[in-house]
C-alpha positions in Angstrom: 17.5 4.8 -2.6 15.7 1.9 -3.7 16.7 2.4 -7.0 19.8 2.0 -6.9 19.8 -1.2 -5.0 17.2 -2.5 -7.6 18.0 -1.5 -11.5 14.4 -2.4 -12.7 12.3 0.5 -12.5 9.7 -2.3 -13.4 10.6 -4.8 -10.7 10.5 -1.8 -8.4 7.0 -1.1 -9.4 6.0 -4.3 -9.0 7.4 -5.0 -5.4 5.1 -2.3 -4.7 2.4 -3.3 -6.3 2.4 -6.4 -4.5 4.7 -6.3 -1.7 2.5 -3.5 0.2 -0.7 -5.1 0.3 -0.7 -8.5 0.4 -3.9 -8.6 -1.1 -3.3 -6.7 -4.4 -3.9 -9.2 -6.9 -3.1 -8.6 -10.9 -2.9 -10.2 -14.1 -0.6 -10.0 -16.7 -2.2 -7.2 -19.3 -3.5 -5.4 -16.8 -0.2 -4.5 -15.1 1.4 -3.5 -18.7 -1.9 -1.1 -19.0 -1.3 0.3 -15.6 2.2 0.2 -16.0 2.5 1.7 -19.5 5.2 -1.3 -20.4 5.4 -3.9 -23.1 3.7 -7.0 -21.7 7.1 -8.8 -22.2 8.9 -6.6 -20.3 6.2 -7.2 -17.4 5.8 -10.9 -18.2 10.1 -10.9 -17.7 10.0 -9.4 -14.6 7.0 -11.5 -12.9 9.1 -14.6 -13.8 12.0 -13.3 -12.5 10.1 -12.9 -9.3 8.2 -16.1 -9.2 11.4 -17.6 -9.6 12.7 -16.5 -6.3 9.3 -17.1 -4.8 8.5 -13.6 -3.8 5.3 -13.9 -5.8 2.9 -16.6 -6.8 0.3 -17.5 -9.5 -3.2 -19.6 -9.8 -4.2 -20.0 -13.0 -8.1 -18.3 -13.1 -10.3 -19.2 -15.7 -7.1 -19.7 -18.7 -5.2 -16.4 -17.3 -2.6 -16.1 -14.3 -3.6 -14.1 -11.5 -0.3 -13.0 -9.2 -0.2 -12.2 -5.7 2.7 -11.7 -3.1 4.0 -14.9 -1.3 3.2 -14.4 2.4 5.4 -17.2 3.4 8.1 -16.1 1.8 10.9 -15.7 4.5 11.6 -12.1 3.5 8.2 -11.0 2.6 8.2 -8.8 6.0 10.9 -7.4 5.8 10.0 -6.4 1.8 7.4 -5.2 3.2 8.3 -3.3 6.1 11.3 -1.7 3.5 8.4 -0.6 0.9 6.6 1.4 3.4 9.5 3.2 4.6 10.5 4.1 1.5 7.1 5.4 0.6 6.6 7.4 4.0 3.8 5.4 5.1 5.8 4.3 8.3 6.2 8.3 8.9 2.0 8.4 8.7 1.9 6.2 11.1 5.3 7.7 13.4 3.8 11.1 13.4 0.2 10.9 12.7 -1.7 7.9 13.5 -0.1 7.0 16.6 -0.9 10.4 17.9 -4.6 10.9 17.3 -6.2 10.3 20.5 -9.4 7.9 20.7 -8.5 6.8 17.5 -9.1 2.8 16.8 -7.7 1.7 13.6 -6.0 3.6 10.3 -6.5 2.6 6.9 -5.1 3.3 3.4 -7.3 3.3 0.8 -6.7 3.9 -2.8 -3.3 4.2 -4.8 -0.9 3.7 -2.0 -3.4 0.6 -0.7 -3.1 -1.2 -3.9 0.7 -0.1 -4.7 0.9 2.8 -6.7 1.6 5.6 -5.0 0.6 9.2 -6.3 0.8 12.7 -5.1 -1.8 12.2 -2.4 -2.5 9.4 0.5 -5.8 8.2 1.6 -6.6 7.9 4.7 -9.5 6.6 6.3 -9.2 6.8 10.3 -11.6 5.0 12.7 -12.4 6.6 16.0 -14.7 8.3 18.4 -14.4 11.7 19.9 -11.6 12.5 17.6 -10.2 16.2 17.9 -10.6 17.6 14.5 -8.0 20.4 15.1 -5.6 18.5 16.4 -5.9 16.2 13.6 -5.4 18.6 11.0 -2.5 20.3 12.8 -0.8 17.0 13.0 -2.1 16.2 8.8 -0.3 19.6 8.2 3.4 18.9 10.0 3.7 15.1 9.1 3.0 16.6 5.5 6.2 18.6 5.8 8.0 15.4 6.1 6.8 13.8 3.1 6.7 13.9 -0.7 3.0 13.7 -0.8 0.0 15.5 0.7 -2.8 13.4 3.2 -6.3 13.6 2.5 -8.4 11.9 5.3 -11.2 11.4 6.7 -13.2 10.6 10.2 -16.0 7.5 10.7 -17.4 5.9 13.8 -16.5 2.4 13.8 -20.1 1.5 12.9 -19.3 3.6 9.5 -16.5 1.9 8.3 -18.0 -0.9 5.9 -19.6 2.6 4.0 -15.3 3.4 3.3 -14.0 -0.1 3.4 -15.4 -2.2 0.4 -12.3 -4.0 -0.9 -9.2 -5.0 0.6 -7.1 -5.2 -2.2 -7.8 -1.3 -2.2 -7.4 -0.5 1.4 -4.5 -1.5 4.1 -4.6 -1.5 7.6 -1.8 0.5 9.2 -2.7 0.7 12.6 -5.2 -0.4 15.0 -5.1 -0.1 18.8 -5.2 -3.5 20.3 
């Protein structure tokens, strides 16, 4: 779907690298290494997007470092369109919001810093969660997606052991 709205499999992959998270940051070379593209072809792209002022850059220490642009008025709604399109908003529809005692849901890994793979990570925060349940629920909101869930449980006192960086993780749901 997304796709054919937007030709540029490149400016797709870099919506999603930055428009998921908002703390994924990335330089130049190391997109085109993650990417597998020419560094022009990257380089093209980012402009494009700086341009419209969907991203930004700071210069740190002689390279530029580029990060989504919060303020932009259409970053939510970029945003909100990238997880759908992913199946994160599904995690969250038939999973997350589910799980009883739960307190908060994070991603963690590829889909947290905007490169989604074959499997999701998911680290969920709660006390007195049912394990069976869980996995029952893991199991059916897998049948609606294109990857497969691998999670896990912590007390809230365990989470800074899961959650180091948060360019690499993204909170999804919390229950205040």
């Amino acid at each position: 779907m997304l796709d054919s709205l937007i030709t540029s499999k490149t400016r797709i992959k870099l919506l999603m690298k930055f428009f998921i998270n908002s703390d994924t940051t990335a330089y130049l070379h190391n997109l085109a290494s993650e990417f597998g593209e020419s560094i022009s072809n990257i380089r093209n792209e980012l402009n494009r997007l700086e341009d419209a002022h969907l991203i930004e850059s700071r210069m740190v220490q002689n390279k530029k470092l580029y990060q989504a642009n919060t303020k932009h008025p259409y970053y939510e709604n970029i945003h909100h369109l990238l997880l759908k399109y992913v199946g994160i908003d599904q995690v969250v529809d038939i999973l997350v919001k589910s799980i009883v005692h739960l307190e908060q849901a994070y991603i963690t890994d590829g889909f947290a810093a905007g490169t989604p793979g074959n499997i999701i990570d998911l680290v969920l925060v709660g006390r007195n969660v049912d394990d069976d349940y869980l996995n029952k629920l893991v199991r059916k909101t897998e049948s609606n997606l294109s990857f497969k869930i691998r999670y896990i449980t912590v007390k809230p006192d365990e989470l800074s052991q899961y959650i180091h960086d948060k360019s690499k993780s993204l909170l999804i749901w919390t229950a205040e």
